[in-house]
C-alpha positions in Angstrom: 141.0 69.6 31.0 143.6 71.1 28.2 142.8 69.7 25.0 146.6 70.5 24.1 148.2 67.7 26.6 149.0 64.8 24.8 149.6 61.6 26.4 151.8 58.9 25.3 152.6 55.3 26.2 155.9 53.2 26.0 157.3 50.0 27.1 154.4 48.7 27.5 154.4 45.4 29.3 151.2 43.1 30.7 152.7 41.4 33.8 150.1 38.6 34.6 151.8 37.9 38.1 150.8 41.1 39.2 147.3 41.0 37.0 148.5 44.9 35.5 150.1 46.9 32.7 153.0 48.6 33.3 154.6 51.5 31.3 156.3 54.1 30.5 154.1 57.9 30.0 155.0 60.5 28.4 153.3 63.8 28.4 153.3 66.5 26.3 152.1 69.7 27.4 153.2 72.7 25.5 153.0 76.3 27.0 152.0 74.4 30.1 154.3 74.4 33.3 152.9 70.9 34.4 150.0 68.8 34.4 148.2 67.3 37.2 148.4 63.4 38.5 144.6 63.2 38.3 144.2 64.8 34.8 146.6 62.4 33.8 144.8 59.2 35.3 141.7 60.3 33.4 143.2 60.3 30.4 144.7 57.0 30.3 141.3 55.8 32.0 139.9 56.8 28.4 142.7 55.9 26.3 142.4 52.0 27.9 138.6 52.4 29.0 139.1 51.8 32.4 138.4 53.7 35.6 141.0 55.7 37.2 140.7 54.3 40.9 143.1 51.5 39.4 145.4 53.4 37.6 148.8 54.6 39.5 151.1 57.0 38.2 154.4 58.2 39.9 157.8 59.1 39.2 157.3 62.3 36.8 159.9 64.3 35.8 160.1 67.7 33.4 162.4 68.2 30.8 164.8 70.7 31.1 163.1 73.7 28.8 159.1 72.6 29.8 156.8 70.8 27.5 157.3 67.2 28.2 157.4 64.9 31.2 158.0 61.5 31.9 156.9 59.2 34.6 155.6 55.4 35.2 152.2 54.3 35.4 150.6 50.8 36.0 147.2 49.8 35.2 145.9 46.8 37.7 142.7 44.4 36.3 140.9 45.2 39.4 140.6 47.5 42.8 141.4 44.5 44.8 144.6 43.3 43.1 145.6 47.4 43.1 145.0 46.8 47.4 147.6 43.8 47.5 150.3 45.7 46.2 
């Protein structure tokens, strides 16, 4: 992994009826065209000390000029809540 990808959260919301977090990722990744799905799941595994078989992200989009995308991730409590969805 590149140490010079920074990951960033927003919006954060808990939604209990769903049992996971939901938000809003940014990434920044400079002199970088993009950054894969799974090096992004292991990093918010360790930013919210989970493991990333229950972490879903989707949605990503670059910024026009490189160095930053956004996209949605959600965070579920457990494997089996993630399989009900």
């Amino acid at each position: 992994m590149n140490d010079t990808v920074t990951i960033r959260t927003r919006k954060f919301m808990t939604n209990q009826l769903l049992q996971r977090k939901q938000m809003v990722i940014d990434v920044l990744h400079p002199g970088k065209a993009t950054v894969p799905t799974t090096e992004i799941r292991e990093k918010l595994a360790k930013m919210y000390k989970t493991t990333p078989n229950v972490i879903f992200v989707f949605g990503f989009r670059t910024h026009f000029g490189g160095s930053k995308t956004t996209g949605f991730g959600m965070i579920y409590d457990s494997f089996d809540y993630a399989k009900k969805k």
